[in-house]
C-alpha positions in Angstrom: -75.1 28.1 22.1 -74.0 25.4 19.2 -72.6 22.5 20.5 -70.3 19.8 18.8 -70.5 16.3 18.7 -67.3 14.4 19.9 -65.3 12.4 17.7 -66.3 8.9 17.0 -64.5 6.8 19.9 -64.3 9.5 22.6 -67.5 8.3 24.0 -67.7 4.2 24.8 -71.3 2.9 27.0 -69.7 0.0 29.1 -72.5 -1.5 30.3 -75.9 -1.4 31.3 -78.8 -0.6 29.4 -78.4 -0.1 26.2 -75.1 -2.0 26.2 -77.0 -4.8 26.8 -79.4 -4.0 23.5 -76.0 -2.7 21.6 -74.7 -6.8 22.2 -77.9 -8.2 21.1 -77.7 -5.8 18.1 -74.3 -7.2 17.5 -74.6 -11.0 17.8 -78.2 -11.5 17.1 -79.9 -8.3 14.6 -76.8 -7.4 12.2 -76.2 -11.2 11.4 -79.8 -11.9 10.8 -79.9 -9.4 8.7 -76.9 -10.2 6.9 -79.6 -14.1 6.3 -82.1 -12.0 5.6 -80.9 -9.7 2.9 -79.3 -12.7 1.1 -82.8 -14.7 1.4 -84.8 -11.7 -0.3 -82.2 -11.3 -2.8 -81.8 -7.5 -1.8 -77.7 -8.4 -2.0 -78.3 -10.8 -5.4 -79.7 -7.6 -7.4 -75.7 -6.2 -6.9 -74.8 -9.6 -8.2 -77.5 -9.1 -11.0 -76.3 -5.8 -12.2 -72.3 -7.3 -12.9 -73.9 -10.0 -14.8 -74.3 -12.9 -12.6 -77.8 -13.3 -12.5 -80.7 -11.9 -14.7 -83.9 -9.8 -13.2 -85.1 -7.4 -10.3 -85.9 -9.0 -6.9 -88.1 -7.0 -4.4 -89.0 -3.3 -3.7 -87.7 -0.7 -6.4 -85.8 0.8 -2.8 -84.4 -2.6 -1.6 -80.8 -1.2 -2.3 -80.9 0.8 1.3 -81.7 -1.9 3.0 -78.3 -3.0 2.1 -76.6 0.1 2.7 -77.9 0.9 6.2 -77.1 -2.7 7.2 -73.3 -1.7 5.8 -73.9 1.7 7.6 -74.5 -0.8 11.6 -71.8 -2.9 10.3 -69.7 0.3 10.1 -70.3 1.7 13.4 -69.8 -1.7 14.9 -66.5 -1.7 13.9 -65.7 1.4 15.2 -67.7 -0.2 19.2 -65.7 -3.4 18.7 -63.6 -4.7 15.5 -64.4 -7.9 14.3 -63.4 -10.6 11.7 -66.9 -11.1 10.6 -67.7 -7.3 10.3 -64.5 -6.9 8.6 -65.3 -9.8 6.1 -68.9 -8.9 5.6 -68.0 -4.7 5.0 -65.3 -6.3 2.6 -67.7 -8.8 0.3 -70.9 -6.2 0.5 -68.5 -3.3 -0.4 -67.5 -4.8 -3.6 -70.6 -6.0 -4.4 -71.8 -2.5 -4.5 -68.5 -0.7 -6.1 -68.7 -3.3 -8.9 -72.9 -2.2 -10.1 -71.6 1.3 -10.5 -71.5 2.7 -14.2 -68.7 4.5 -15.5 -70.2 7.3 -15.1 -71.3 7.3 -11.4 -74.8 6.2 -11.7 -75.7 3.6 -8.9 -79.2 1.7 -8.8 -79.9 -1.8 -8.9 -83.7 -1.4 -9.8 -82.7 1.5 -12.8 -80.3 -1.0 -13.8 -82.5 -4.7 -14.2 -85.9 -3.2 -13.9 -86.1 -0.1 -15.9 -83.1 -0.8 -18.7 -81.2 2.4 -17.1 -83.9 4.6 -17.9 -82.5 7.4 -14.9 -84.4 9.7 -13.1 -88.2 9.2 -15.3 -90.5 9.3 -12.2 -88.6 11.3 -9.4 -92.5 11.1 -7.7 -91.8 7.6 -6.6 -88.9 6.0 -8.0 -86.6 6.9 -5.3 -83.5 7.0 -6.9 -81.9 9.5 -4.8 -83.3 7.9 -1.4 -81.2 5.4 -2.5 -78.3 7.6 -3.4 -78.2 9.4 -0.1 -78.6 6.1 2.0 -75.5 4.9 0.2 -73.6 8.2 0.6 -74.7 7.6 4.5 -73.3 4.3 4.8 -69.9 5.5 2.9 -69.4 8.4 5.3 -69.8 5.7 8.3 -67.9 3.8 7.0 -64.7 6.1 6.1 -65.1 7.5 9.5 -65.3 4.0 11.0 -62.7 1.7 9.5 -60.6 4.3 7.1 -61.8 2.0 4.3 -62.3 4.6 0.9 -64.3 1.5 -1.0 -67.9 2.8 -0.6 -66.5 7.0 -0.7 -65.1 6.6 -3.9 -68.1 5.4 -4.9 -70.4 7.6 -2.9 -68.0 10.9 -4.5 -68.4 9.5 -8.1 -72.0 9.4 -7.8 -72.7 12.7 -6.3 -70.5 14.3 -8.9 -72.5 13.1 -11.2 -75.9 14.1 -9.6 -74.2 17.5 -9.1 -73.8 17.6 -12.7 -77.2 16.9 -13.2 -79.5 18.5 -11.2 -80.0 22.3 -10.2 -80.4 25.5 -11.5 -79.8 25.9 -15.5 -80.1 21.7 -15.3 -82.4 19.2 -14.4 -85.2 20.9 -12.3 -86.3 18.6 -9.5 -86.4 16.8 -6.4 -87.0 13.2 -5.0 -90.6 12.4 -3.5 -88.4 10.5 -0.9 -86.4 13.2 1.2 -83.0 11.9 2.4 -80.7 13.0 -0.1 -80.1 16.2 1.4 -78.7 15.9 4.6 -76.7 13.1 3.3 -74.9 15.2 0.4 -74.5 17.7 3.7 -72.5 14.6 5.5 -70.7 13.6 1.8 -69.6 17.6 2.1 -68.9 17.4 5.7 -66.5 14.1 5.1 -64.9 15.9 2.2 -65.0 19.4 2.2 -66.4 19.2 -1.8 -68.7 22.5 -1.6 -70.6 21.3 -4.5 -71.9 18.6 -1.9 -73.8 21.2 0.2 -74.7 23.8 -2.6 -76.4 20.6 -4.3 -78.2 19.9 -1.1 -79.5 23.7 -0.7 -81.3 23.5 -3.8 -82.7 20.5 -2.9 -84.3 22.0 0.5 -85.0 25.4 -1.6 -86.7 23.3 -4.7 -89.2 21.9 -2.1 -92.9 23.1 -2.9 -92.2 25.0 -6.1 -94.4 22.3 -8.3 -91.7 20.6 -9.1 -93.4 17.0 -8.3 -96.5 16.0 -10.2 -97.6 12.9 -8.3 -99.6 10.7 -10.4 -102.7 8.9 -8.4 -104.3 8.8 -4.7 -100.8 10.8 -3.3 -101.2 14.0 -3.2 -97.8 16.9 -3.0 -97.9 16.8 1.3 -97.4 13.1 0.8 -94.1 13.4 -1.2 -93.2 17.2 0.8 -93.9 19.4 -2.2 -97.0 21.4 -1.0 -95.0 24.3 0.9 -91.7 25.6 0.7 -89.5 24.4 3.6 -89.8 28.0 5.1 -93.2 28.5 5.1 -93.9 24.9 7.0 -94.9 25.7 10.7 -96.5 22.5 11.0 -95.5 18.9 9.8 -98.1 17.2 7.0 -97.8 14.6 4.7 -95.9 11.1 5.2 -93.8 11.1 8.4 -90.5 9.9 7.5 -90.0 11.7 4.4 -91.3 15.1 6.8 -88.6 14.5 8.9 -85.9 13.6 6.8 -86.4 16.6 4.7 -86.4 18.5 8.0 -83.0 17.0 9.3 -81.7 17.9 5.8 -82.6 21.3 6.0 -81.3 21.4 9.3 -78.0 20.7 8.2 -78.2 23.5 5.4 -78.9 25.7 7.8 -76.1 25.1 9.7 -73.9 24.8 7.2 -75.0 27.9 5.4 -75.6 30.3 8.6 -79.0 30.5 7.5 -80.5 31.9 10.7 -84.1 32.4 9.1 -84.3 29.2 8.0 -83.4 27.6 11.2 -85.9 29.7 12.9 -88.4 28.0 10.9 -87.4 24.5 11.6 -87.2 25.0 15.2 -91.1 26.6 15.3 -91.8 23.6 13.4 -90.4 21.2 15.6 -91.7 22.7 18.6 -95.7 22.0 17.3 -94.5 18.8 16.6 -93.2 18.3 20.1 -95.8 20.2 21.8 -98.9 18.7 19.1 -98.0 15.7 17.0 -95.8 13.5 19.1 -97.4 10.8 21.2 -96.3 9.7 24.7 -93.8 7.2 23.5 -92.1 9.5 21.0 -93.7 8.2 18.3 -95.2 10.2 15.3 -97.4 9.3 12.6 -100.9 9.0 13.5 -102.6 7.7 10.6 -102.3 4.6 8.4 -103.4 6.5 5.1 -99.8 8.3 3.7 -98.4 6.9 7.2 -98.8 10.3 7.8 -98.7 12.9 11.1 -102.1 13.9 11.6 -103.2 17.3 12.5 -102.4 18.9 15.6 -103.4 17.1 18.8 -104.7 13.9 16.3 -103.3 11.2 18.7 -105.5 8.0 18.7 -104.6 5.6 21.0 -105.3 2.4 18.8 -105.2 3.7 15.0 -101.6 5.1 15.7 -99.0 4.5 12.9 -96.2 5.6 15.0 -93.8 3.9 11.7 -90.8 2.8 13.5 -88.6 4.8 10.8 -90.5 7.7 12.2 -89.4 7.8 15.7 -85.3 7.2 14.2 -86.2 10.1 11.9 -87.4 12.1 15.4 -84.4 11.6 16.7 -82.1 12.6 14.0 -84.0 15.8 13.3 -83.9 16.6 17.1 -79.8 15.5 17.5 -79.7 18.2 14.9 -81.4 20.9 16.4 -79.7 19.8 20.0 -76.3 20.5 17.9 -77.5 23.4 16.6 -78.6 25.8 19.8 -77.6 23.4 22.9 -81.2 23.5 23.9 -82.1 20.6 25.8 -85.6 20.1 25.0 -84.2 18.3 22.2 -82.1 15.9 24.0 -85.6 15.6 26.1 -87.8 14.0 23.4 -84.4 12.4 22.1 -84.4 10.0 25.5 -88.4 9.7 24.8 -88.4 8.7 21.4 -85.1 6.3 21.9 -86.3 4.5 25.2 -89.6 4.1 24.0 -90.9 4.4 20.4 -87.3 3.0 19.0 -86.5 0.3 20.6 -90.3 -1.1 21.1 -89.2 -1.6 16.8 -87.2 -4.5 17.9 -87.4 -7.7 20.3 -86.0 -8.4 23.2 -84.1 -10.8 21.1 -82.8 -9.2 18.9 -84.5 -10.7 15.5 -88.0 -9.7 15.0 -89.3 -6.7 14.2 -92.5 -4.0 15.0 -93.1 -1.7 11.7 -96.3 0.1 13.3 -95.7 0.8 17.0 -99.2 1.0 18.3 -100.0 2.0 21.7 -103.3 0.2 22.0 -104.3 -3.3 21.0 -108.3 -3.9 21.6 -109.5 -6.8 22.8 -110.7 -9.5 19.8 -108.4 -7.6 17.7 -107.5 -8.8 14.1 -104.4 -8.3 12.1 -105.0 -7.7 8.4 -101.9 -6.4 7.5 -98.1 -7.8 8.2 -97.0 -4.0 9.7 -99.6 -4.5 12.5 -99.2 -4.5 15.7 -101.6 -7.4 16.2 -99.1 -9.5 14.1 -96.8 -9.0 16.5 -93.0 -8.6 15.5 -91.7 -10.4 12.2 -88.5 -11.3 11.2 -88.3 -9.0 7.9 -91.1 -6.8 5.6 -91.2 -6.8 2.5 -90.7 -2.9 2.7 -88.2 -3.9 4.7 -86.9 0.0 5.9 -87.1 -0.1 9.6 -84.8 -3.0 10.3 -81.7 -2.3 9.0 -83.0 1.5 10.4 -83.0 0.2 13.9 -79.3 -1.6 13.5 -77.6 1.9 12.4 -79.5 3.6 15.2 -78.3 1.6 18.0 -74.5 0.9 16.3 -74.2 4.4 16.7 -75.8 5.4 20.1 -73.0 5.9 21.8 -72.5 9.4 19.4 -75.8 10.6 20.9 -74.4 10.3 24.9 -72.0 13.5 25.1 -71.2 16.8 23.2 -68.7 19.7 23.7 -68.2 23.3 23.0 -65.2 25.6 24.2 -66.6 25.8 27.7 -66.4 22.2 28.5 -68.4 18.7 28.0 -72.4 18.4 28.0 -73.7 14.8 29.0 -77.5 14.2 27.5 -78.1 10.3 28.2 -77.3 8.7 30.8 -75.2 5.1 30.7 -72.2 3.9 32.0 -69.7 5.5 29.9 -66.1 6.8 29.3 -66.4 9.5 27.6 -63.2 11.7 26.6 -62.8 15.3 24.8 -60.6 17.3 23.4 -61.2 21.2 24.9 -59.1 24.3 24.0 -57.7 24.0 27.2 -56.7 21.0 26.8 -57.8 17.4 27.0 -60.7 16.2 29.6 -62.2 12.6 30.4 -64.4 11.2 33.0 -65.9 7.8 33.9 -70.3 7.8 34.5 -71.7 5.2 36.8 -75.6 4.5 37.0 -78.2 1.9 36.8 -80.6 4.5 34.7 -83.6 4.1 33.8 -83.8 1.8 36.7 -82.6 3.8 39.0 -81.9 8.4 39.2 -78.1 8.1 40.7 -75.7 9.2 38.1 -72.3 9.3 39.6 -69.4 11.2 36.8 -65.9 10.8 38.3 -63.2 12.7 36.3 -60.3 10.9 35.0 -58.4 13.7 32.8 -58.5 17.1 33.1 -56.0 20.4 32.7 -55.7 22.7 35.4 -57.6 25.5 34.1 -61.9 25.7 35.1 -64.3 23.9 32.5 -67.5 23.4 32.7 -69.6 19.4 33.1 -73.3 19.3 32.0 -75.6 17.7 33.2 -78.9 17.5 31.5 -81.8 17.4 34.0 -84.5 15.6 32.2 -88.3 17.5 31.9 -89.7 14.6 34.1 -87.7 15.0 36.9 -89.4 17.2 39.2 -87.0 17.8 42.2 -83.6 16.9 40.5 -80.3 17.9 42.3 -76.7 17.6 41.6 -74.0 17.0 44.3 -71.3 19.4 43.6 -70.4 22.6 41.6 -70.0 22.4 37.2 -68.0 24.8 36.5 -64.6 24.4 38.7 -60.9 23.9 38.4 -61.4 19.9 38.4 -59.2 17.1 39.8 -59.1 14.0 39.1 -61.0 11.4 41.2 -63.7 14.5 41.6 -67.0 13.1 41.5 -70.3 15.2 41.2 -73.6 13.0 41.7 -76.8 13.8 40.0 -80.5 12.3 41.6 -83.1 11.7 39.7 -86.5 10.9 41.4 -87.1 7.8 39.0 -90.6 6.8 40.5 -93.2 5.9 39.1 -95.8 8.7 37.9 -99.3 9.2 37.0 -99.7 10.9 33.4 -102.5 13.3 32.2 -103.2 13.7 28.4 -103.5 17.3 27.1 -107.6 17.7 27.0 -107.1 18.6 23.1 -106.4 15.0 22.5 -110.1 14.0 22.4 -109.2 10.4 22.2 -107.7 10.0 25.4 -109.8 12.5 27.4 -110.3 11.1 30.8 -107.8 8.3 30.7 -104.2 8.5 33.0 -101.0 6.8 31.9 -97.8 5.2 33.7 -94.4 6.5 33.9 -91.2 5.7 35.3 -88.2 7.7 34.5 -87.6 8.2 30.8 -90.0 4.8 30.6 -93.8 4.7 29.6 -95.4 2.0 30.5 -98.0 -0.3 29.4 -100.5 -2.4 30.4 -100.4 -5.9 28.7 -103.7 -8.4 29.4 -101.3 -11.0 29.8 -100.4 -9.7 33.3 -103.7 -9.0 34.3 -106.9 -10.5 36.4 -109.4 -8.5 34.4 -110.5 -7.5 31.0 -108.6 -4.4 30.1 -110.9 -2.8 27.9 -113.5 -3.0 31.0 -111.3 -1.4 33.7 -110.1 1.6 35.3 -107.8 2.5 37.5 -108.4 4.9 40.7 -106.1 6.9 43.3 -104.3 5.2 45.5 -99.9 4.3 45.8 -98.2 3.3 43.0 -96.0 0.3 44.0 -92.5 -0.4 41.8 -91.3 -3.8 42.1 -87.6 -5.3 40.5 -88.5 -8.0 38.3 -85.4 -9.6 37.4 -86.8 -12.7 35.9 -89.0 -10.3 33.5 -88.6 -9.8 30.2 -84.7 -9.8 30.1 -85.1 -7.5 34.1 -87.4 -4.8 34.3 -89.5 -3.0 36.8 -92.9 -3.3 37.0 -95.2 -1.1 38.5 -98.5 -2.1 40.2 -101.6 0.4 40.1 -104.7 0.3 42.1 -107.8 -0.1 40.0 -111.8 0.0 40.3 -113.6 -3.1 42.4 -110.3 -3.5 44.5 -108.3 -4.5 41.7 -104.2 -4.5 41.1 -103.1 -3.6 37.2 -99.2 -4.6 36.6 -98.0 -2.4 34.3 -94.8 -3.5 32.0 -92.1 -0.6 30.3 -93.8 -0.2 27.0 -90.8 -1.1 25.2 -90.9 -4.8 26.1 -94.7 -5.9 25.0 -95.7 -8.5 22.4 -92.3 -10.5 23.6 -94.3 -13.0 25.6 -97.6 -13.2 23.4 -99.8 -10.8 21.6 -102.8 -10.0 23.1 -104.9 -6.9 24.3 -102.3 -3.8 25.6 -102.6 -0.3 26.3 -100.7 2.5 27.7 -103.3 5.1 28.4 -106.5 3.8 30.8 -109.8 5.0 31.6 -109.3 6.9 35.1 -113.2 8.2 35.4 
């Protein structure tokens, strides 16, 4: 059955976890960025297009890095006001509404690079990947602070690509997917149905030709080869895949388009079940940083883009929405615990483009994005900072959802979460030390005196999971029901279609995969192998901001300390792996 999100502000994470990366977000990532964008000159080509300053600085897409750092700036407002958010929304907001034409048009690049040539090479000039990041970060923001700055904006520019593109006008559709589902989130905010029908042709136009990329690209790069309804199995470059998907998602929704959805979800399953790694990641090759073919999932040559894995989990927050299934919320805790947040440092200020999951001994970086790098502070193709800022403004959207039964809880954090039921209103307080430890404690603080339902979702992993207490009930306050999750570690086999880990085991713990860093370790990796025997856990809080480590029993009477993958490459970079020969 659908479910509905809750409003922005019924659900608050207190503490733990991912509070903990939410405040580093907050005092060290957004502000950095903030340095960042005014040292690249991404928020100088605003200045540029009012007059200020002649010329173009940096990537013909640099304007969404601005607006998905305005998009986490957004959402922090709405965790926490603050002066600085408040100033910085203000100044960036104007800088923005002031390089608008009259007419709508929006597009720094168009503007200083191109002398306002508009929409000449929709194959790669990403003009309206651009428009729909902006029409993102206006919809956060109106929904956030109440400030109209960036939707008047975000309105007059739609109207005018509404205007402009469809059936009987311009024929075509961006090689960068992304406009779609944020016209569907323009509609959603306004209720302007020329919004949505805009963004339906855009999912419908998909594979009809309309693209002619020039060069080594071919149509499954840019998401032109197949119609949206004949795809069954992902192709092409991973983040536009997946944004197109989310997009068509949201048509489908919107639109009752049951066929359509039908498709997506087949789709998403081979992804799940073929094309996503054991961290969540996707992507598993450099060339088109593109998904692979089914059960293509090396080790050391994944791509794994860290856009990728926050495209993942907006496609599969969609589908979660859409039918209540919660294999979707599943590889939503993957993909988030691991293959996100291994995008940023424990710090806060550097960042992983490529999230590998094996570094080889004597390895050599010959590219910034690699792993072997390790983390920098920016890109030049600077998409999957700001990316990782928005995502974890706005976590606490992902934790809870509704329908007219009653409240469904999907991640796990210490969190008030509150909801508004036809019944009547319904709150409750969760307690837990997850990932570290399975006891999730929900007490109820609010609730009227007719039966709802609370769910709990009982993640794939956890073999053996019970909950304390009846779900559907006439509740009381001060009721508690406790949920146990056997969070121990856990040996890991890979499917024996993926030919590139055949024979090897992995570490798990929880929602946490695990990796082995050579740092931590009394032999040479690459010449090792681990054998049967207990898997000891051990609290480190001294570790890499607290974690737990887990020790496993290797050939020649060795020990192997493995680390949660999420945290490598924040000591040194050196020789890691997750999977490990077990013959």
């Amino acid at each position: 059955m659908p479910l509905r999100p809750l409003p922005l502000g019924a659900t608050r994470i207190t503490s733990g976890f991912w509070r903990e990366r939410q405040q580093t977000n907050r005092t060290s990532t957004i502000p950095a960025a903030g340095s960042r964008l005014e040292e690249a000159g991404t928020l100088g080509n605003f200045r540029r297009v009012a007059g200020e300053e002649p010329g173009f600085v940096g990537k013909l897409f640099a304007d969404t890095d601005v607006y998905k750092w305005l998009e986490a700036v957004a959402w922090e407002q709405a965790r926490e006001p603050a002066d600085d958010l408040a100033s910085w929304q203000t100044t960036a907001s104007a800088l923005v509404a002031q390089a608008q034409e009259p007419d709508g048009y929006l597009n720094t690049h168009t503007r200083l690079a191109l002398d306002g040539q508009r929409f000449g090479d929709l194959e790669k000039g990403h003009e309206l990947y651009c428009a729909g990041h902006l029409l993102q970060a206006a919809v956060a923001q109106s929904r956030a602070t109440g400030d109209r700055t960036l939707l008047d904006v975000a309105c007059k520019f739609a109207d005018l690509l509404c205007k402009t593109f469809g059936p009987g006008r311009m024929e075509g559709v961006d090689g960068h997917p992304l406009i779609e589902m944020a016209l569907v989130d323009l509609y959603r905010e306004t209720g302007t149905a020329s919004y949505l029908e805009l963004a339906s042709y855009f999912v419908e136009a998909r594979g009809r030709g309309l693209l002619m990329p020039p060069g080594h690209h071919g149509p499954a790069y840019f998401q032109d080869h197949l119609p949206v309804r004949e795809v069954r199995t992902l192709a092409g470059h991973a983040v536009r895949a997946l944004y197109l998907a989310s997009g068509a998602t949201d048509v489908a929704v919107e639109t009752g388009d049951a066929e359509l959805l039908d498709a997506l979800r087949e789709t998403w399953q081979t992804m799940a079940d073929s094309q996503t790694y054991l961290t969540g990641g996707v992507g598993s090759r450099w060339y088109g940083e593109a998904f692979g073919d089914t059960y293509e999932l090396p080790p050391d040559t994944a791509y794994c883009e860290t856009c990728a894995a926050i495209a993942s989990v907006q496609w599969s927050w969609r589908l979660l929405l859409a039918t209540g299934d919660s294999k979707y919320a599943d590889l939503i805790e993957r993909t988030l615990y691991n293959a996100v947040i291994s995008g940023v440092s424990l710090s806060g200020d550097r960042f992983f483009y490529v999230n590998t999951l094996k570094v080889r001994q004597h390895a050599y970086a010959d590219d910034q994005r690699s792993a072997v790098a390790g983390r920098q502070p920016w890109y030049g193709t600077a998409c999957c900072p700001p990316n990782v800022m928005r995502t974890l403004s706005s976590l606490d959207q992902l934790v809870a959802t509704s329908d007219d039964e009653g409240v469904q809880v999907h991640l796990y954090a210490p969190a008030v979460v509150t909801a508004e039921l036809p019944l009547g209103r319904v709150g409750f307080e969760v307690a837990t030390r997850y990932p570290w430890h399975g006891r999730v404690t929900v007490t109820i603080t609010e609730t009227p005196s007719e039966p709802w339902t609370l769910g709990l979702r009982i993640p794939a992993w956890a073999d053996g999971a019970g909950v304390a207490g009846p779900l559907r009930r006439q509740w009381s306050v001060g009721d508690q029901v406790v949920l146990e999750l056997p969070v121990q570690a856990r040996r890991t086999e890979p499917d024996d279609r993926i030919d590139s880990v055949r024979g090897c085991v992995a570490i798990e713990r929880g929602p946490l995969v695990y990796c082995f860093e050579q740092v931590d370790q009394d032999v040479v990796l690459d010449e090792t192998a681990v054998v049967a025997g207990e898997l000891v856990s051990r609290e480190r809080p001294e570790l890499l901001g607290g974690v737990t480590t887990v020790e496993v029993p290797a050939r020649d009477g060795q020990t192997l300390t493995a680390i949660p993958y999420y945290a490598w490459a924040n000591r040194t970079v050196g020789p890691m792996t997750v999977w490990v020969d077990a013959r």
